[in-house]
Z-matrix of the N, CA and C atoms (Angstrom, degrees):
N
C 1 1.452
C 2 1.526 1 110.74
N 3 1.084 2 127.24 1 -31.38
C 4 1.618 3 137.36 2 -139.44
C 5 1.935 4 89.08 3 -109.89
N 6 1.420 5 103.70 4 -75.25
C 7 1.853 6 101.25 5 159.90
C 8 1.363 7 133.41 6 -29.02
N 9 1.347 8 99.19 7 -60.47
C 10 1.346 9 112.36 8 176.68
C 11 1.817 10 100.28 9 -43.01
N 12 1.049 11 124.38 10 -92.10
C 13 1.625 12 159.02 11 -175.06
C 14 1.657 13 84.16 12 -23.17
N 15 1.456 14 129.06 13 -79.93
C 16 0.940 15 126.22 14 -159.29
C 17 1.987 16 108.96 15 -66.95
N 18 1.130 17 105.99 16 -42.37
C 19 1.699 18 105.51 17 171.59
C 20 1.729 19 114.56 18 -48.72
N 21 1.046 20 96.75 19 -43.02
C 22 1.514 21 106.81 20 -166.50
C 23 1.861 22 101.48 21 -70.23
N 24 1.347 23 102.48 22 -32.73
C 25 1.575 24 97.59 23 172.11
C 26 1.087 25 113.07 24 -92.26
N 27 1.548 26 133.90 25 12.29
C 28 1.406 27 122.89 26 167.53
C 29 1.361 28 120.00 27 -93.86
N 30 1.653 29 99.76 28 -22.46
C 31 1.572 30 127.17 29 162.78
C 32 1.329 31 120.80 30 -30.45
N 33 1.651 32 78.34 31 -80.30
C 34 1.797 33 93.20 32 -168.49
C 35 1.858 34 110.67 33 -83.38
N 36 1.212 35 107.85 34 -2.95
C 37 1.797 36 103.46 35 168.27
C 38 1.210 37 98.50 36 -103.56
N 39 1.359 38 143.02 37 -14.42
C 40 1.351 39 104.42 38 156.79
C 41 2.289 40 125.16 39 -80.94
N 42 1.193 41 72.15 40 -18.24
C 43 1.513 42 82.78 41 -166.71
C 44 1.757 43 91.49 42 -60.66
N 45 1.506 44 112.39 43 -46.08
C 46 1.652 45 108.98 44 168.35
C 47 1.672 46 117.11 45 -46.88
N 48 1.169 47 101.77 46 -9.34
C 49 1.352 48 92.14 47 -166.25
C 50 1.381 49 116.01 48 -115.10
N 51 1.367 50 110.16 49 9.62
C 52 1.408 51 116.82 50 163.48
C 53 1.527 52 107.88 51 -116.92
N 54 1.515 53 105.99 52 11.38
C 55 1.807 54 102.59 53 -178.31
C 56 1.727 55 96.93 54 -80.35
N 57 0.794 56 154.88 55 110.40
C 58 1.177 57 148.54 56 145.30
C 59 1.958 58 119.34 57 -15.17
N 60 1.102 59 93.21 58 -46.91
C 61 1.928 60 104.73 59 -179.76
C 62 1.371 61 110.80 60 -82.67
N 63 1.258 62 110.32 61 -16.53
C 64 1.830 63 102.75 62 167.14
C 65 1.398 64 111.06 63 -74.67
N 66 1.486 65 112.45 64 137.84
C 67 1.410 66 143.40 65 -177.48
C 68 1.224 67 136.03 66 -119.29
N 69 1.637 68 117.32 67 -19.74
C 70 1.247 69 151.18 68 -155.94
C 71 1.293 70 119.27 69 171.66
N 72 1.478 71 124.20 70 98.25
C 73 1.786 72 129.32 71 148.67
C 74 1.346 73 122.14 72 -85.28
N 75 1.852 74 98.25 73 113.57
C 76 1.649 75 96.89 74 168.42
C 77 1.632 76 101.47 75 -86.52
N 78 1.662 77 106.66 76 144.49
C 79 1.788 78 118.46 77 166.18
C 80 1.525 79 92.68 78 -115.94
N 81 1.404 80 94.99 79 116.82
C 82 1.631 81 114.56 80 158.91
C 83 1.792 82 103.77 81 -63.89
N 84 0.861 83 117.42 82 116.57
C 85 1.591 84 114.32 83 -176.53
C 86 1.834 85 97.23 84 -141.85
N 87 1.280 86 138.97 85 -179.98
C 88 1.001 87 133.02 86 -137.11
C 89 1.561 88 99.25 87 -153.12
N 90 1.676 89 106.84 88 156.02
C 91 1.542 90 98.82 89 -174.65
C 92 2.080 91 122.26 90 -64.59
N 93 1.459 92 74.80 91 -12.67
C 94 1.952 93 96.69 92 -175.07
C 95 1.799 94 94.48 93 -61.48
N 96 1.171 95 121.68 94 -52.73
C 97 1.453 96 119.37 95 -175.83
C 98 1.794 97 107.86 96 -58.06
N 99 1.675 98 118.10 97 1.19
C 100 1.440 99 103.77 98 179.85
C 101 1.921 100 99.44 99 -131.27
N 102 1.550 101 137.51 100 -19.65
C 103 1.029 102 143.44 101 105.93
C 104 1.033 103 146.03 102 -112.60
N 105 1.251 104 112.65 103 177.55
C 106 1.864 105 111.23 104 177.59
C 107 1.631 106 105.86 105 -98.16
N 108 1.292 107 114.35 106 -56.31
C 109 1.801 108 114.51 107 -173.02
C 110 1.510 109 93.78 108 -125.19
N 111 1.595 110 107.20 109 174.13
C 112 1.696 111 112.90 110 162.21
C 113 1.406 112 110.28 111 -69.38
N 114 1.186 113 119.13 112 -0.92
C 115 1.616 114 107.81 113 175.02
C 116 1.725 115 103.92 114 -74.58
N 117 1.267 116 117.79 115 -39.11
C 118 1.405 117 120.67 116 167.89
C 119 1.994 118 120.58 117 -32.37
N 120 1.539 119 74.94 118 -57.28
C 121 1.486 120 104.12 119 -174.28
C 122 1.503 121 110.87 120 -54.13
N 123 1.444 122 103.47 121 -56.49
C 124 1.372 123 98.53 122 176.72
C 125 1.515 124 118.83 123 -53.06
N 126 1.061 125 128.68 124 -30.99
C 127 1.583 126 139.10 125 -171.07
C 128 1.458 127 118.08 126 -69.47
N 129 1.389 128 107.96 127 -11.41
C 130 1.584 129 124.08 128 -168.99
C 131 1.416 130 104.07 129 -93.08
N 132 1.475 131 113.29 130 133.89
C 133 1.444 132 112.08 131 -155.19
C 134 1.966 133 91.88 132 -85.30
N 135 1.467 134 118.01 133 144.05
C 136 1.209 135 127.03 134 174.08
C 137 1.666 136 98.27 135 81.46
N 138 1.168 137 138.72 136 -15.45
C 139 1.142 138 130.79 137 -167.74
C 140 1.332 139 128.56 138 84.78
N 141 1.611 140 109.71 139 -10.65
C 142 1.676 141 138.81 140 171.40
C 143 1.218 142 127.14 141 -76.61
N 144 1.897 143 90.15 142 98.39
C 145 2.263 144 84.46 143 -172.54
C 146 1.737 145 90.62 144 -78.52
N 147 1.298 146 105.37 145 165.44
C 148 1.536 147 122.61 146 162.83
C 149 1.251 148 122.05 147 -174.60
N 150 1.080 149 133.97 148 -166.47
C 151 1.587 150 149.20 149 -140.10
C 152 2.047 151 90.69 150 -69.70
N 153 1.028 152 116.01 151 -44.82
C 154 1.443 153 128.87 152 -170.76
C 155 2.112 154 104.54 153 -70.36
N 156 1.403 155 91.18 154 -29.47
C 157 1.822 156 107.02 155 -170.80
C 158 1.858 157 97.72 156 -72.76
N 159 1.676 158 115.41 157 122.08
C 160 0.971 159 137.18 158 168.53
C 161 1.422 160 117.52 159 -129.10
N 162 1.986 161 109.34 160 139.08
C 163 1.037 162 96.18 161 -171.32
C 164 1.627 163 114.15 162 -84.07
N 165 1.377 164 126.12 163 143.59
C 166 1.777 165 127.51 164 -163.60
C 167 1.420 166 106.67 165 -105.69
N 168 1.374 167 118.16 166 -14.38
C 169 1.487 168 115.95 167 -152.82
C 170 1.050 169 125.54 168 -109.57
N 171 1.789 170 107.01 169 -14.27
C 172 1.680 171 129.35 170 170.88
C 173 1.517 172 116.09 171 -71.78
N 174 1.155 173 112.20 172 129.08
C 175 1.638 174 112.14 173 174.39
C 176 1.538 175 118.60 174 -134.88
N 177 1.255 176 137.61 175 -161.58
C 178 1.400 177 128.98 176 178.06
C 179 1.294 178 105.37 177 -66.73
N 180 1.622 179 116.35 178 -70.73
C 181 1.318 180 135.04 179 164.59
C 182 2.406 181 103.28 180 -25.79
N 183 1.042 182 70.00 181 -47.70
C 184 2.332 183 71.30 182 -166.52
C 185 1.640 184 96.95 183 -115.40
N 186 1.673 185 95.98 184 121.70
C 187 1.259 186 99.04 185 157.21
C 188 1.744 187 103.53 186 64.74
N 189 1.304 188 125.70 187 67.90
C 190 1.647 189 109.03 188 -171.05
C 191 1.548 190 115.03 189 -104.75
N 192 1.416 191 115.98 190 3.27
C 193 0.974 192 154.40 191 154.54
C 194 2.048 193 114.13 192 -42.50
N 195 1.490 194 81.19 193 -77.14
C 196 1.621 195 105.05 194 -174.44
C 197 1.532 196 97.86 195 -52.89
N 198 1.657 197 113.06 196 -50.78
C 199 1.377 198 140.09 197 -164.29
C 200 1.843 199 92.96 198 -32.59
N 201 1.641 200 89.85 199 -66.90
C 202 1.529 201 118.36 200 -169.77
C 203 1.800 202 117.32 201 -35.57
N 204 2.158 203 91.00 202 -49.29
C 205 1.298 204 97.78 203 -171.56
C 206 1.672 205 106.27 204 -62.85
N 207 1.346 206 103.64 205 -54.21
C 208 1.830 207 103.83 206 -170.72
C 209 1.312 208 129.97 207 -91.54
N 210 1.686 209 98.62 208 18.91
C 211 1.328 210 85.67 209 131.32
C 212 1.967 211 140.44 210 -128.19
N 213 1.693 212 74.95 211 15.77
C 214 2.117 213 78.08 212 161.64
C 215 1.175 214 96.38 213 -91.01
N 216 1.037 215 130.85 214 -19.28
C 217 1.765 216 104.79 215 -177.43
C 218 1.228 217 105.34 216 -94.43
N 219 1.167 218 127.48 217 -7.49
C 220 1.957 219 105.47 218 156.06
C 221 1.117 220 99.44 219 -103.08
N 222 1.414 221 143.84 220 5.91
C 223 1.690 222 115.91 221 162.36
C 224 2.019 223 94.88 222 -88.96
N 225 0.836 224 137.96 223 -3.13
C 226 1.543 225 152.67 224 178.95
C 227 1.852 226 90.00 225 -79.33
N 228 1.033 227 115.27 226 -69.15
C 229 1.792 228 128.33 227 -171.21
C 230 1.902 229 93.09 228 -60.68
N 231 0.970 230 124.85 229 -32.05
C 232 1.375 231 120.34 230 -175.89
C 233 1.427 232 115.46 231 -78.56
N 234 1.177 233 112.91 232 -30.60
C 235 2.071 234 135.57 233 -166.13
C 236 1.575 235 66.61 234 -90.64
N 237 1.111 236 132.49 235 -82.40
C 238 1.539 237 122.71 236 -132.34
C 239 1.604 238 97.48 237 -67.15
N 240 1.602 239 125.61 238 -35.57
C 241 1.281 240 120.31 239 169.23
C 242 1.411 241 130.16 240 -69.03
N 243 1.381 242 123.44 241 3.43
C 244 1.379 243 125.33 242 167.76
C 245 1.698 244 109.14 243 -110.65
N 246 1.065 245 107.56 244 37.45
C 247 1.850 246 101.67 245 -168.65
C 248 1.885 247 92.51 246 -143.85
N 249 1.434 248 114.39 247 172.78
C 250 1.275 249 102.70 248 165.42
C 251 1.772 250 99.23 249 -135.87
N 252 1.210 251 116.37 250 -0.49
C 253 1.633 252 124.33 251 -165.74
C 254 1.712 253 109.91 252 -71.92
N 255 1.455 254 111.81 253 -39.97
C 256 1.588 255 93.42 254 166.17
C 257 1.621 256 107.29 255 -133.04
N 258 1.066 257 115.71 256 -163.94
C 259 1.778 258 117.66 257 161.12
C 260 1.078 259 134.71 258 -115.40
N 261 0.808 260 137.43 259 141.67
C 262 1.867 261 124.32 260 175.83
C 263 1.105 262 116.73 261 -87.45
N 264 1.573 263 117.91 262 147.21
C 265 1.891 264 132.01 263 165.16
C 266 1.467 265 84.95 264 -126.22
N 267 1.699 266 78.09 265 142.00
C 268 1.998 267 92.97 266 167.04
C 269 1.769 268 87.09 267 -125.56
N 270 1.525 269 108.65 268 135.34
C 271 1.369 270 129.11 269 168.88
C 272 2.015 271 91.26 270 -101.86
N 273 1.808 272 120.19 271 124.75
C 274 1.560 273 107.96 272 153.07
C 275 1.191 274 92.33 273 -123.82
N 276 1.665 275 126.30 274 109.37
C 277 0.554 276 134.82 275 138.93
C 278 1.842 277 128.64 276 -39.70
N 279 1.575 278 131.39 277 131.72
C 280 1.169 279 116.49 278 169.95
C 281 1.676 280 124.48 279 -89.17
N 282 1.432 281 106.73 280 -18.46
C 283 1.339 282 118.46 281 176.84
C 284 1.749 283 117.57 282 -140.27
N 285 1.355 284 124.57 283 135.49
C 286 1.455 285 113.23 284 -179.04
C 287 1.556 286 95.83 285 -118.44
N 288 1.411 287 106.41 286 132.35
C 289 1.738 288 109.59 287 159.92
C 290 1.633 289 100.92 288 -118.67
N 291 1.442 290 100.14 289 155.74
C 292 1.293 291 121.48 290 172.01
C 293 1.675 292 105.32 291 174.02
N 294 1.510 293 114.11 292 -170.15
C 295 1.525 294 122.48 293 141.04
C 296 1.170 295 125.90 294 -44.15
N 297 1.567 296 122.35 295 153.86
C 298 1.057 297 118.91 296 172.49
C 299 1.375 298 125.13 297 -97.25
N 300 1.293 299 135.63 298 122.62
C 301 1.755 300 119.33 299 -176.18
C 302 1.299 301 103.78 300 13.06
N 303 1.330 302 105.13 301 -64.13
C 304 1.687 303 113.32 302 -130.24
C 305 1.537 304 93.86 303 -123.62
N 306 1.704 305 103.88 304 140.56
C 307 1.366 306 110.46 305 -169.05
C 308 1.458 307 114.55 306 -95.95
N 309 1.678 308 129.22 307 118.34
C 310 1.063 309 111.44 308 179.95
C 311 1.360 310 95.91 309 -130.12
N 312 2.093 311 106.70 310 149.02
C 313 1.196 312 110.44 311 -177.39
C 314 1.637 313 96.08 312 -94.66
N 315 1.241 314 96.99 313 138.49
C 316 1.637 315 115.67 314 167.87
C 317 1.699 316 118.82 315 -151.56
């Protein structure tokens, strides 16, 4: 889970980084890449997650999932900090609604 996630973002940010026409990569990344539970939350001084807020508490064993998210999005923050050709935005969303892929009548 954790390989996978992080390979796949070394992939496609470098491959941005030899496109010449890239200018900007958004990474959909997730609130799990900034905590795991409100016990996290509570620990955060002022109660204010932000750009500096990482999640500490996820591991293979806990949460390997979360594990996965934070750390492609700081090996993503690392590619985008050794380059000067585009910038990065990270969107973590905590919840997505929509359709599903796949259409089922019910």
């Amino acid at each position: 889970l954790v390989q996978p996630a992080v390979r796949g973002t070394q992939i496609v940010f470098h491959t941005a980084s030899r496109t010449p026409s890239v200018k900007r990569v958004v990474l959909t990344s997730s609130c799990v890449a900034i905590y795991t539970d409100i016990s996290e939350c509570d620990a955060v001084n002022n109660k204010s997650l932000n750009e500096e807020t990482w999640n500490r508490t996820a591991s293979l064993d806990y949460q390997p999932y979360s594990l996965s998210k934070t750390l492609a999005e700081q090996k993503a923050w690392e590619i985008a900090g050794s380059q000067t050709a585009w910038k990065l935005v990270t969107i973590n969303p905590s919840l997505v609604f929509g359709p599903g892929v796949k259409y089922h009548e019910s």
